[in-house]
N, C-alpha and C positions, 0 to 999 in steps of 0.2 A: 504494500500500500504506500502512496505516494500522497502527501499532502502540504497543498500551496498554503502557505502559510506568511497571509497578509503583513508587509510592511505598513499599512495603515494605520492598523490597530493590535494585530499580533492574534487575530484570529484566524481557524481555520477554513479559508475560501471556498476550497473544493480540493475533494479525492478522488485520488484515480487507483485502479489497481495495477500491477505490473503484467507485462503482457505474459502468456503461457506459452511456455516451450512448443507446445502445438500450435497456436494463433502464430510465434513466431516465424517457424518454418514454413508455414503457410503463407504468410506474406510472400516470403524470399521466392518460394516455389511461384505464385502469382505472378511478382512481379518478372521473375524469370522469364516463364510463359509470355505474358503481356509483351516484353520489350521487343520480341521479334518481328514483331506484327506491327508497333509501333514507328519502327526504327524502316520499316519498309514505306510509312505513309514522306508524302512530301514535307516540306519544311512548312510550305503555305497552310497544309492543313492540319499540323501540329500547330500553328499561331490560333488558328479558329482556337483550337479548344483552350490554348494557353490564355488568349484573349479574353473567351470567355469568364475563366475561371477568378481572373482581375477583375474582371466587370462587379463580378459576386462577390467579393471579396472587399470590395467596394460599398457594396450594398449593407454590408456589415456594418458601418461605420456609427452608428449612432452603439451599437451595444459591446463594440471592440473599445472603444475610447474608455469608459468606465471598468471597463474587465480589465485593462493595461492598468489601471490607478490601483486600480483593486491587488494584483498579481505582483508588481514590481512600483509601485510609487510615482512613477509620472502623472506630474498633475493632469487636467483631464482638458486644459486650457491649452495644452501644447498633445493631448493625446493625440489627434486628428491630424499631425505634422509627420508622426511616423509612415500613415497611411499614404500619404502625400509623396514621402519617398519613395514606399514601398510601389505605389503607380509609376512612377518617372523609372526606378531599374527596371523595374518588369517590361514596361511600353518599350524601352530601350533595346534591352536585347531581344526580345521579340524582334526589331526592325531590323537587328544588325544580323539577325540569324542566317539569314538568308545566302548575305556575302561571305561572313562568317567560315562559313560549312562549307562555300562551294570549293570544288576541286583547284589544285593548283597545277595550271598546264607551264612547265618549263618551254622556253622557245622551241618551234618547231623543227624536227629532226627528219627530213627527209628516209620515207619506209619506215616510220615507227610513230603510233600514238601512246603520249605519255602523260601522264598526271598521278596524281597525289588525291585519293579521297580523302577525306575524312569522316572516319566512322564511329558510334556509340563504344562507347565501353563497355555497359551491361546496365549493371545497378548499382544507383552510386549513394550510400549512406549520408546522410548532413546528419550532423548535430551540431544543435544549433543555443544561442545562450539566451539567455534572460532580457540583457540590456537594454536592447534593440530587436526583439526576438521577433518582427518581421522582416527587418529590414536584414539582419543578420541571414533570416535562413531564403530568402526572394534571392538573394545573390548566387544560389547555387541549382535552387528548383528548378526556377522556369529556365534557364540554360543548360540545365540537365534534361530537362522534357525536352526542350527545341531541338538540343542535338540526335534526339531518336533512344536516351535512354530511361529506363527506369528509374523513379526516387522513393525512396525509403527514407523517414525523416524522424529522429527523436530529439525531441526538444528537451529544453531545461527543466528539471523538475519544478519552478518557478514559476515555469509560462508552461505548462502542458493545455492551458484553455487553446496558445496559439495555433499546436498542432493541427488540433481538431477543426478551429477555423482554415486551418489550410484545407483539410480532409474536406468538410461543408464544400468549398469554393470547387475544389476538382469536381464533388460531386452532382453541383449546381449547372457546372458547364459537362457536364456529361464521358468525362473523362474515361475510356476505356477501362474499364474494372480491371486489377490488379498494377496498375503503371503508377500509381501511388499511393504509399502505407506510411500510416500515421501510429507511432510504436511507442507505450511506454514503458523504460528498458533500465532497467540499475545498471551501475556500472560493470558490474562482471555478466550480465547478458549484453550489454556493449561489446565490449571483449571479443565473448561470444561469438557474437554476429560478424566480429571483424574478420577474426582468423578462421570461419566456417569453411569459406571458399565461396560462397555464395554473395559475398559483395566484391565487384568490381574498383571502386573509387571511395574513399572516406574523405569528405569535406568539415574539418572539426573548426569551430569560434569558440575561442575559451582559455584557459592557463596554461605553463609551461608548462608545470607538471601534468593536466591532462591532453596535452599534446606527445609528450614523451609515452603515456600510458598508448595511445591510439600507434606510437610507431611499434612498440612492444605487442600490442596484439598482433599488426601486420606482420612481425617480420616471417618472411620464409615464403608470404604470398605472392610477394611481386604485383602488388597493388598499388595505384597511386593515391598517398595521403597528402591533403593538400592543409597546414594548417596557419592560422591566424590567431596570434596568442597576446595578444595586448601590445600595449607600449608605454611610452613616458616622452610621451612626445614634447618636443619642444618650440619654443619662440623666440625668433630674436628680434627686437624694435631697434632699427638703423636710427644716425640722429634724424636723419630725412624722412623718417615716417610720418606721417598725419597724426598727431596723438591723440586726439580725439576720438579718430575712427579706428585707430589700432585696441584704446581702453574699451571702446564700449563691444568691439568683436570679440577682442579676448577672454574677458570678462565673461559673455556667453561660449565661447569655448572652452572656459574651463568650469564653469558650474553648472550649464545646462544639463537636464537629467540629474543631476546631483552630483555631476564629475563622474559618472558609471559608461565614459565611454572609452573607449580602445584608443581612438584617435582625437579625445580630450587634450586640451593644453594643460600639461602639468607640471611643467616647468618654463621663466621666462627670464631671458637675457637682452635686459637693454643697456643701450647706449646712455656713458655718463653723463651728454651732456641732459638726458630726454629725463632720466631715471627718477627725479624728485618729483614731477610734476606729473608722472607715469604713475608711479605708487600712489600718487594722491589721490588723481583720477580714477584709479583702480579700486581703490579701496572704497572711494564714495559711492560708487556705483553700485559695489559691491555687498553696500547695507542697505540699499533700496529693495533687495529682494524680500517676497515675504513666506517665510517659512512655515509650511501648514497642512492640514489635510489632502492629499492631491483632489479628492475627490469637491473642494471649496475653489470655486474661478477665482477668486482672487490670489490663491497659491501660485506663486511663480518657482518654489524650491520644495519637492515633497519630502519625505524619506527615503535617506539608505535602504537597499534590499532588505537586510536586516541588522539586528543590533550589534550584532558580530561585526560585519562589516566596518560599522562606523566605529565602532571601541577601535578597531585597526587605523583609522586615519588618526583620533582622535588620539593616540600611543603616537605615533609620527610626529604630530604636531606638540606634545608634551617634550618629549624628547629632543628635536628641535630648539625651543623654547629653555631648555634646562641647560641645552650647549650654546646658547646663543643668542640665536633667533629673535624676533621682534613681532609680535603679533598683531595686525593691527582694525580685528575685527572685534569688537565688545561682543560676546555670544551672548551676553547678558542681553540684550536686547532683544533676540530672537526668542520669545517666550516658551516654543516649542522647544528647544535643544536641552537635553538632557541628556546626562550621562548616563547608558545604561539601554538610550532609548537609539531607534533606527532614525529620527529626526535630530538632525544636524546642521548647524548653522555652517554658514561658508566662510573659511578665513582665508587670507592674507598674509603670508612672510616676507620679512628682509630678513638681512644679516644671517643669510643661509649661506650652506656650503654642499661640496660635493662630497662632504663625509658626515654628510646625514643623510639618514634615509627618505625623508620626503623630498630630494634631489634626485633621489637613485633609485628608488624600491617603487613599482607602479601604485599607487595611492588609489584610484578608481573611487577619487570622494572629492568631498569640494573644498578643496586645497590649494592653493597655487604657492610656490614657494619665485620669487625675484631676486634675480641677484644684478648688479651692476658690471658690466664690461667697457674695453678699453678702448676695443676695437675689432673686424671684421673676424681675426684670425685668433681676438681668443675666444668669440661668440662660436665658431666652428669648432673649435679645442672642445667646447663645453656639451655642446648641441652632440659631439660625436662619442662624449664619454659616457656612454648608458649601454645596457645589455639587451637592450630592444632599438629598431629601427622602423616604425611605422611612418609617420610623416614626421614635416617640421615646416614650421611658419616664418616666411622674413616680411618683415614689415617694414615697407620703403618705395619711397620715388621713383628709384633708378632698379625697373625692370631687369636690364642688362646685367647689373651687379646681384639683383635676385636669384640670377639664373648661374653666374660665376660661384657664389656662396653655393648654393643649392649642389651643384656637382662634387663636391668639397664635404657636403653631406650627406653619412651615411641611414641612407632611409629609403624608403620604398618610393613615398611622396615628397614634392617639395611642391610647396605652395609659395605663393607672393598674394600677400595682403587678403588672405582669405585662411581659414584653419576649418577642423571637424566639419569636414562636407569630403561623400562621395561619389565621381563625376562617373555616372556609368559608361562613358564612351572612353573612361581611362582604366587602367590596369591596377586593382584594388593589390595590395602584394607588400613585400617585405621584409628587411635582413636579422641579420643576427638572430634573438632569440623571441622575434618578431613571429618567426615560422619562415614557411616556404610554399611555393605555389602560388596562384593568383588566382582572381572572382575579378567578374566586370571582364566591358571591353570583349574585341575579339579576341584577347591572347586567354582569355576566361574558358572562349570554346575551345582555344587550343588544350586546355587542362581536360573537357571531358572530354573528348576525343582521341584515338589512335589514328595516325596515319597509314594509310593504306596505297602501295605504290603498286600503278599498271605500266608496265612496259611489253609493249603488244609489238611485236613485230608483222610487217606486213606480208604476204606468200609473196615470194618470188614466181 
């Protein structure tokens, strides 16, 4: 038995039971079946049904927004923003499926025709996390359908409502029975299912540690795992940045959702001359928000997932504090924030360093630690000393020198004057201990697909 167990209020929302070793292999064996038949239809008439399945998905909208508050803590005033993305990936690669897939003809070879398909893999497991827990798992489905394969999806025990809304939506748009299973799975039927032989691809969002458990079940398969395991992304404010527009971005980059995002601002490096008038800015803004039930529209900050959680940011920022540190948010003000509780006010650091851990250890709460720099090459010194590489933010005038800086940084993404956004027509991806593989983008289909080479000669 599985049970969501509300950050709201610390009640039980809803249970699930775990799936049985017979309903499991049942799946697998369906979607098995199913994906051949699938994988035979064109790409136009797999978008029908993918289309479809958005449309409904769609239609959800007024009883997803308050099940998201309920399940994970987003207030309900930005719940309908997930939904918002979760259309723009989907609409996306639906469009780009097309090209995507088509074959690649190398110049023409007098007596011989030649190309490169590209084919399904089979069945490709996601699991998928809490955070973002559409938008999370949209990045792998419907580009997993499009390509001609099967998906098998287990979600977070957190969000398991999301699955089932996935399940609904295929089922709405009339989705060939068995091409998608909605699974709730412990971690050692994870496992399970991994090293069966019967999944093709494992798409995992989530920790180091359960990224290393997903390569430990593959190994010996010769399966493609594709994983995305957080980061500590960074910012740097050049003196030529806008400072206005850089405080009030960042600011939403690092505490939106409650700083529970992967690609969150959690660390910032500005320029000395910007830096007084930056924290200022920063900070003010920063106590305008109002910390509160998600489920109340005036909530702009709800609760940590749970209390555990926030006791963890809330140890970071003590400690910080005890070696240093400068705080410069009163929590006193935020009437909700208690110790002990999933509701968390959002602080503010100076006089941090790189041998603290709210510099270096991913935080995934609403924290932001600032430090001041000297200049371009010790902001890249700092930006590059983390054991994750998911993005990183430069804020500044001079594009050119964005794009110099940016090479120099070790990340999957670099952004200029924008942070926590992703562009579906780019390649979502990652270094270090970021993971590996990529979502989005045509290099996305390149992940679920195998290449298939024809070299036909012609009779003499």
């Amino acid at each position: 038995m599985v049970d969501i167990i509300s950050p709201v209020d610390g009640s039980t929302y809803a249970s699930r039971d775990h799936a049985t070793d017979s309903a499991i292999n049942a799946a697998t064996a369906a979607a098995n079946s199913a994906q051949s038949h699938w994988a035979a239809l064109s790409v136009a008439e797999r978008a029908k049904y993918c289309t479809s399945a958005v449309t409904a998905m769609l239609a959800m909208k007024d009883d997803i927004v308050p099940e998201l508050a309920w399940q994970m803590g987003r207030p309900v005033r930005f719940g309908a923003g997930e939904l918002g993305g979760f259309e723009e990936r989907a609409t996306a690669m639906i469009a780009m499926a097309q090209n995507a897939l088509a074959p690649i003809v190398p110049p023409e070879k007098t007596g011989f025709t030649r190309e490169i398909r590209r084919e399904p893999l089979g069945t490709v497991l996601v699991i998928a996390p809490w955070n973002y827990p559409y938008l999370t798992a949209v990045n792998t489905v419907i580009p997993a359908l499009m390509a001609g394969n099967a998906v098998i999806l287990k979600h977070a025990s957190q969000t398991l409502l999301v699955g089932e809304r996935f399940e609904a939506a295929f089922k709405k748009a009339g989705l060939p029975q068995g091409l998608f299973a909605n699974l709730v799975l412990s971690h050692e039927q994870t496992s399970r299912l991994i090293g069966s032989g019967d999944i093709d691809q494992v798409n995992f969002t989530g920790s180091v540690p359960g990224g290393k458990a997903m390569e430990t079940a593959s190994a010996g398969k010769f399966i493609g795992v594709g994983l995305e395991l957080g980061g500590k992304d960074p910012a740097y404010v050049r003196a030529d940045a806008d400072l206005e527009f850089a405080v009030e971005n960042l600011v939403d980059g690092a505490f939106f959702n409650s700083g529970q995002s992967c690609c969150g601002i959690e660390r910032i490096y500005v320029a000395e001359s910007q830096f007084d008038r930056f924290v200022d800015g920063f900070a003010d803004l920063t106590r305008k928000y109002v910390l509160g039930n998600p489920l109340d529209t005036t909530t702009t900050i709800g609760p940590m997932v749970k209390p555990a959680a926030a006791e963890f940011v809330r140890g970071q920022i003590a400690d910080a504090v005890r070696d240093g540190a400068t705080a410069h948010i009163d929590v006193s003000a935020f009437a909700m924030d208690a110790k002990g509780s999933a509701y968390m006010a959002p602080q503010v650091l100076t006089g941090v360093n790189h041998q603290m851990s709210v510099m270096t250890e991913e935080s995934f709460g609403p924290v932001i630690g600032i430090m001041k720099v000297k200049d371009d090459n010790e902001a890249v010194t700092l930006m590059n000393d983390s054991s994750f590489g998911l993005t990183a933010s430069i804020w500044t005038a001079d594009i050119e020198a964005a794009a110099e800086i940016g090479a120099q940084v070790q990340t999957g993404t670099v952004f200029a004057n924008r942070c926590d956004y992703l562009d579906p027509e780019l390649a979502w991806t990652g270094v270090k201990d970021t993971g590996r593989g990529a979502t989005l983008s045509s290099i996305g289909y390149d992940m679920l697909t195998r290449p298939k080479s024809f070299h036909l000669r012609q009779p003499v």
